[in-house]
C-alpha positions as YAML, in Angstrom:
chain: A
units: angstrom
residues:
- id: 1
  name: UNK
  ca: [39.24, 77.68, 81.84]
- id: 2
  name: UNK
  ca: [40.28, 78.72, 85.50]
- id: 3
  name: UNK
  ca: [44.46, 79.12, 85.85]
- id: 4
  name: UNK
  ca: [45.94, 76.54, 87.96]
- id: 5
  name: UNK
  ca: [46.47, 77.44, 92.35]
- id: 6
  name: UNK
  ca: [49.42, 77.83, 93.77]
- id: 7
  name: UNK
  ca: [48.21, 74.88, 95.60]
- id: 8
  name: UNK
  ca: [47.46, 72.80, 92.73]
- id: 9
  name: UNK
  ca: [50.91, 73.90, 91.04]
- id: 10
  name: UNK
  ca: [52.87, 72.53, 94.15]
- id: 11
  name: UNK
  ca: [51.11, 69.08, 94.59]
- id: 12
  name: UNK
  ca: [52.42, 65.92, 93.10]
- id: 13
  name: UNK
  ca: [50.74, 64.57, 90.24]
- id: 14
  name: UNK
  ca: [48.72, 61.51, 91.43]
- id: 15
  name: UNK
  ca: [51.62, 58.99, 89.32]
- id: 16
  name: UNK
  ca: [53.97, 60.59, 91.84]
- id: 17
  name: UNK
  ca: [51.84, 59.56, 94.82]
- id: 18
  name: UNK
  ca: [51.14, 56.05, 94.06]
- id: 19
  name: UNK
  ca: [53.53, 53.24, 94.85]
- id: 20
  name: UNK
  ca: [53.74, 49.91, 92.77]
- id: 21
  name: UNK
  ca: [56.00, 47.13, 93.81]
- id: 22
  name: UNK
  ca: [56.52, 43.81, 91.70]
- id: 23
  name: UNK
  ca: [58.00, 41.13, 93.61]
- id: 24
  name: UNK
  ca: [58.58, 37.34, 92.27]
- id: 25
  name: UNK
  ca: [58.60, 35.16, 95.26]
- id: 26
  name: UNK
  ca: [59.82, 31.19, 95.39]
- id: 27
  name: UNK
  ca: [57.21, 29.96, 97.02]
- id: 28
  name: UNK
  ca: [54.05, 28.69, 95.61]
- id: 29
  name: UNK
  ca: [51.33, 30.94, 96.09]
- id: 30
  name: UNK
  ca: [48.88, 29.44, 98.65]
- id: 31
  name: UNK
  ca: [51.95, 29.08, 100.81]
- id: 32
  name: UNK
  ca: [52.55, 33.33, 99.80]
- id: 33
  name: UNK
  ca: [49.01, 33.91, 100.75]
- id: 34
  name: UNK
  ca: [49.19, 32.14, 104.29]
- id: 35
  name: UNK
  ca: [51.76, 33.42, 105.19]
- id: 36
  name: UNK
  ca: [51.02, 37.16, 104.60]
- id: 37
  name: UNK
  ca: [47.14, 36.97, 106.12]
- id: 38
  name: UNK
  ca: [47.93, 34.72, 109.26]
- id: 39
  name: UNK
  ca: [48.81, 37.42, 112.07]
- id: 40
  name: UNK
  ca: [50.99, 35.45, 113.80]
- id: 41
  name: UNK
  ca: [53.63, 34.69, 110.80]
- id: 42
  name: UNK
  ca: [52.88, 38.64, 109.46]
- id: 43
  name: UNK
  ca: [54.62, 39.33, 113.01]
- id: 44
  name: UNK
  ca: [57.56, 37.52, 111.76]
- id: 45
  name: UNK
  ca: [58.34, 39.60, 108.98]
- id: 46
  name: UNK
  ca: [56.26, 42.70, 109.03]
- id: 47
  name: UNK
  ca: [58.19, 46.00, 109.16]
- id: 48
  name: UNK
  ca: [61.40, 47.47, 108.01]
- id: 49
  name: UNK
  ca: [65.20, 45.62, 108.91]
- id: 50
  name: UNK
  ca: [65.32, 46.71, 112.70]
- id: 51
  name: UNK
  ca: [61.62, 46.82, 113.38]
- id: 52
  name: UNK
  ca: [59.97, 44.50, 114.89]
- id: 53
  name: UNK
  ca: [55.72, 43.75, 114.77]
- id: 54
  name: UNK
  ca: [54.96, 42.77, 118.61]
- id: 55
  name: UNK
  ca: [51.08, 43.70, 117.70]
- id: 56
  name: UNK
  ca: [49.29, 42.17, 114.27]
- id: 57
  name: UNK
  ca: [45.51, 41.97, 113.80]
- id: 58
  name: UNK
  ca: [43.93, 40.72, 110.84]
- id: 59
  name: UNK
  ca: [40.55, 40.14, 110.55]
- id: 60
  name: UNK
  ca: [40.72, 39.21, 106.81]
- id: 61
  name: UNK
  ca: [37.27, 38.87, 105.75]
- id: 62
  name: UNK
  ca: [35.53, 42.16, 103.67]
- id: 63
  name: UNK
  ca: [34.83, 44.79, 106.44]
- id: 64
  name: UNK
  ca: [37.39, 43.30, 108.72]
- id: 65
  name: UNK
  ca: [39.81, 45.61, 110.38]
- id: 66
  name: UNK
  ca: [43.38, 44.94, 111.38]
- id: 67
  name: UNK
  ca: [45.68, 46.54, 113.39]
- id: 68
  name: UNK
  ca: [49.32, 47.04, 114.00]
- id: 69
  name: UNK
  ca: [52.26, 48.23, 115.78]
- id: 70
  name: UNK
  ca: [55.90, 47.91, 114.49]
- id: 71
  name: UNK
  ca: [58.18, 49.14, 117.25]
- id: 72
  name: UNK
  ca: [62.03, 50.80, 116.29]
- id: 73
  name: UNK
  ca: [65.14, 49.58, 117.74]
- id: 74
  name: UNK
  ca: [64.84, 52.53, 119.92]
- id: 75
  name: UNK
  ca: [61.74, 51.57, 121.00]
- id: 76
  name: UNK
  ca: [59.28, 54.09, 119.24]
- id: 77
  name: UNK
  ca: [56.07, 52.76, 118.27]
- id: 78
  name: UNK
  ca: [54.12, 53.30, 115.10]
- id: 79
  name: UNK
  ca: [50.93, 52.43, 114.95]
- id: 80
  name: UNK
  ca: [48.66, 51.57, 111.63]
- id: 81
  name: UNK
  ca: [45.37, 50.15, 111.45]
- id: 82
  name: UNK
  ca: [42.32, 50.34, 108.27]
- id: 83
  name: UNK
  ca: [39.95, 47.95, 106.66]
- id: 84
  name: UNK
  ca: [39.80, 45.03, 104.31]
- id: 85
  name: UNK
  ca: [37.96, 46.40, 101.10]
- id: 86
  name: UNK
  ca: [38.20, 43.10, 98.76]
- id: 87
  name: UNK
  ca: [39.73, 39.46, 99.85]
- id: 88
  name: UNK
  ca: [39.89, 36.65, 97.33]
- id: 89
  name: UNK
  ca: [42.23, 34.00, 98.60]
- id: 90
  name: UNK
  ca: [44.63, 33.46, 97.47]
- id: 91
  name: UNK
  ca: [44.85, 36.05, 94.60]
- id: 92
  name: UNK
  ca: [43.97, 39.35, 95.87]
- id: 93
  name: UNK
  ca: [43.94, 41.51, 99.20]
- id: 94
  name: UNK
  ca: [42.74, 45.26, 99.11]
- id: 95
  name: UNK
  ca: [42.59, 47.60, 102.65]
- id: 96
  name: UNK
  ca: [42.74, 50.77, 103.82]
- id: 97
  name: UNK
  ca: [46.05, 52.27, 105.53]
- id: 98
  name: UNK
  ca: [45.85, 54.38, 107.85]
- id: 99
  name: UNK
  ca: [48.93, 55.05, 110.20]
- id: 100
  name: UNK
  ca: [47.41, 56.61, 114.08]
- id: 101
  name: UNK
  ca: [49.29, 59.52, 113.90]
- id: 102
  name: UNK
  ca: [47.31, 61.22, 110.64]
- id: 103
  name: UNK
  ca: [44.05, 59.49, 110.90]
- id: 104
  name: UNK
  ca: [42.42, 61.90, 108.49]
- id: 105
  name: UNK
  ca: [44.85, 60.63, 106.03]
- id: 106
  name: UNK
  ca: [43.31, 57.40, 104.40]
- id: 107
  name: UNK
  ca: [45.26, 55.14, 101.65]
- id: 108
  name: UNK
  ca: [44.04, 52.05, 99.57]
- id: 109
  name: UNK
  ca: [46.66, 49.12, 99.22]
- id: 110
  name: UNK
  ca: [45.80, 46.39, 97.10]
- id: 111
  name: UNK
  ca: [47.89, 43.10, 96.34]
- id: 112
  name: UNK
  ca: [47.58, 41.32, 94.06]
- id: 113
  name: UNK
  ca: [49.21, 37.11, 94.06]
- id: 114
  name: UNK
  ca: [49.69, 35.76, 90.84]
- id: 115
  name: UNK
  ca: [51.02, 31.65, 89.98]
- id: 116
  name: UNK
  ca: [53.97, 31.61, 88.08]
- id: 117
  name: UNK
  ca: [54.63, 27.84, 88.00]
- id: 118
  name: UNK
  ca: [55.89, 27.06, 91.25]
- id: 119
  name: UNK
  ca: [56.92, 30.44, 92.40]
- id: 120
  name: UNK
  ca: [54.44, 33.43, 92.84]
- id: 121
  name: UNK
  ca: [54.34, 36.99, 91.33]
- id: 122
  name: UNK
  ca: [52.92, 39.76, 93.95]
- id: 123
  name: UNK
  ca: [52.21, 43.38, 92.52]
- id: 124
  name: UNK
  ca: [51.54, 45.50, 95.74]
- id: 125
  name: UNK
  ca: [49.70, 49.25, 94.95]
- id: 126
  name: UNK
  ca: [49.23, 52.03, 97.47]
- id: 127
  name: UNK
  ca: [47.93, 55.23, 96.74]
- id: 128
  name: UNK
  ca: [47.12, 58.12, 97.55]
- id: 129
  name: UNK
  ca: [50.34, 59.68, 98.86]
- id: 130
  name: UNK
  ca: [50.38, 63.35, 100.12]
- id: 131
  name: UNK
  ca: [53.79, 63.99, 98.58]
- id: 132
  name: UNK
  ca: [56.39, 61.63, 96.72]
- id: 133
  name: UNK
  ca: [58.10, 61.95, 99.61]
- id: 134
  name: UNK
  ca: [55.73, 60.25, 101.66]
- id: 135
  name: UNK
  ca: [55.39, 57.64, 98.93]
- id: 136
  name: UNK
  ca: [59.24, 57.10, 98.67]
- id: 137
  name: UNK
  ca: [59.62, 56.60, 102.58]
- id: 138
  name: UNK
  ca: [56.95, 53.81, 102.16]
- id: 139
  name: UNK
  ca: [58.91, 52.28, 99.29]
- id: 140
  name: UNK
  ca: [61.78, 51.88, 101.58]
- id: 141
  name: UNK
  ca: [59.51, 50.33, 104.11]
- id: 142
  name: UNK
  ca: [57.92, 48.58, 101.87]
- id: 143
  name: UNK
  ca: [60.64, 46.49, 100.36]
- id: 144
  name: UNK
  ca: [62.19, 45.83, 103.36]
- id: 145
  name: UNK
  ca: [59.40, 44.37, 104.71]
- id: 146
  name: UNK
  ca: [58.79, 42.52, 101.81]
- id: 147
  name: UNK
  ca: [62.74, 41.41, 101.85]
- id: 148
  name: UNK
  ca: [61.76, 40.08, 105.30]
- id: 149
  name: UNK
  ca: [58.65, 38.22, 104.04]
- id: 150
  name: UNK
  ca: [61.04, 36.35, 101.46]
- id: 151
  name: UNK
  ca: [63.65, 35.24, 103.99]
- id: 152
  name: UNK
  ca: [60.75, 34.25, 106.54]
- id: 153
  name: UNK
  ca: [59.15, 32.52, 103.32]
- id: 154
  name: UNK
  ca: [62.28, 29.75, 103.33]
- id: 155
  name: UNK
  ca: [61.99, 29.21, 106.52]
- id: 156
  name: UNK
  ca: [58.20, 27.74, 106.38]
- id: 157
  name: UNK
  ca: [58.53, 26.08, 103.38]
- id: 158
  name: UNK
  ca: [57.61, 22.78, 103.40]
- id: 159
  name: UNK
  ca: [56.46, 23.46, 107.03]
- id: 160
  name: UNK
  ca: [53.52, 21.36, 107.00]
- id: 161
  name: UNK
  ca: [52.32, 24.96, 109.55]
- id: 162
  name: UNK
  ca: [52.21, 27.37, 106.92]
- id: 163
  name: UNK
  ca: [50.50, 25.39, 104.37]
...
């Protein structure tokens, strides 16, 4: 058996580069589901507190790309973009991430939307991180965003709209 690389001793186990975020939302979940895959309500809530998302395109069919830029409170603009991999409304969502500025870097993110009586359970996975550094910035982002997406989710509900 060959000894490890000094490369392979420095990288981050894959665990360490994968991101997993549970998430119970009050909302019943084809409500959940509209509201994340209709572009113009994503802009509502997609981002990190202080962001906003001027620019969301979601072609949500298998093979569809989307496309979007969250802009700073300073005004710097990050771009993302990828492709859907697997939709089945309204339980699971799976696309690739890919932020502009490192498009050889490729990541999966898949969501899964569980019923839980009236409210709905989400599980959201990305992976593969180049360092758990990377990963933990995206957790930040990540539950913002998704602290966003409950606040905008009592707004709409029981808005015939997001039904």
């Amino acid at each position: 058996m060959a000894a490890p690389s000094a490369a392979n001793k420095r990288a981050a186990p894959p665990a360490e580069r994968t991101l997993v975020i549970k998430r119970t939302f009050d909302a019943p979940r084809d409500l959940v589901w509209k509201v994340w895959s209709d572009p113009e309500q994503a802009k509502q809530w997609w981002g990190p507190h202080g962001f906003t998302a001027p620019v969301v395109e979601l072609d949500t069919r298998p093979g569809g790309k989307w496309r979007a830029m969250m802009r700073s409170s300073d005004g710097k603009e990050l771009w993302q973009h990828g492709v859907y991999r697997e939709i089945v409304p309204p339980e699971k969502v799976s696309f690739t991430f890919i932020w502009d500025e490192q498009p050889d870097h490729e990541m999966l993110v898949t969501v899964t939307f569980v019923e839980r009586g009236k409210k709905t359970e989400m599980t959201l996975e990305q992976s593969v991180f180049n360092s758990k550094e990377d990963r933990d910035g995206h957790e930040g982002g990540w539950n913002e965003s998704l602290e966003r997406f409950a606040a905008y989710l009592k707004t709409v509900k029981g808005d015939r709209h997001a039904r």
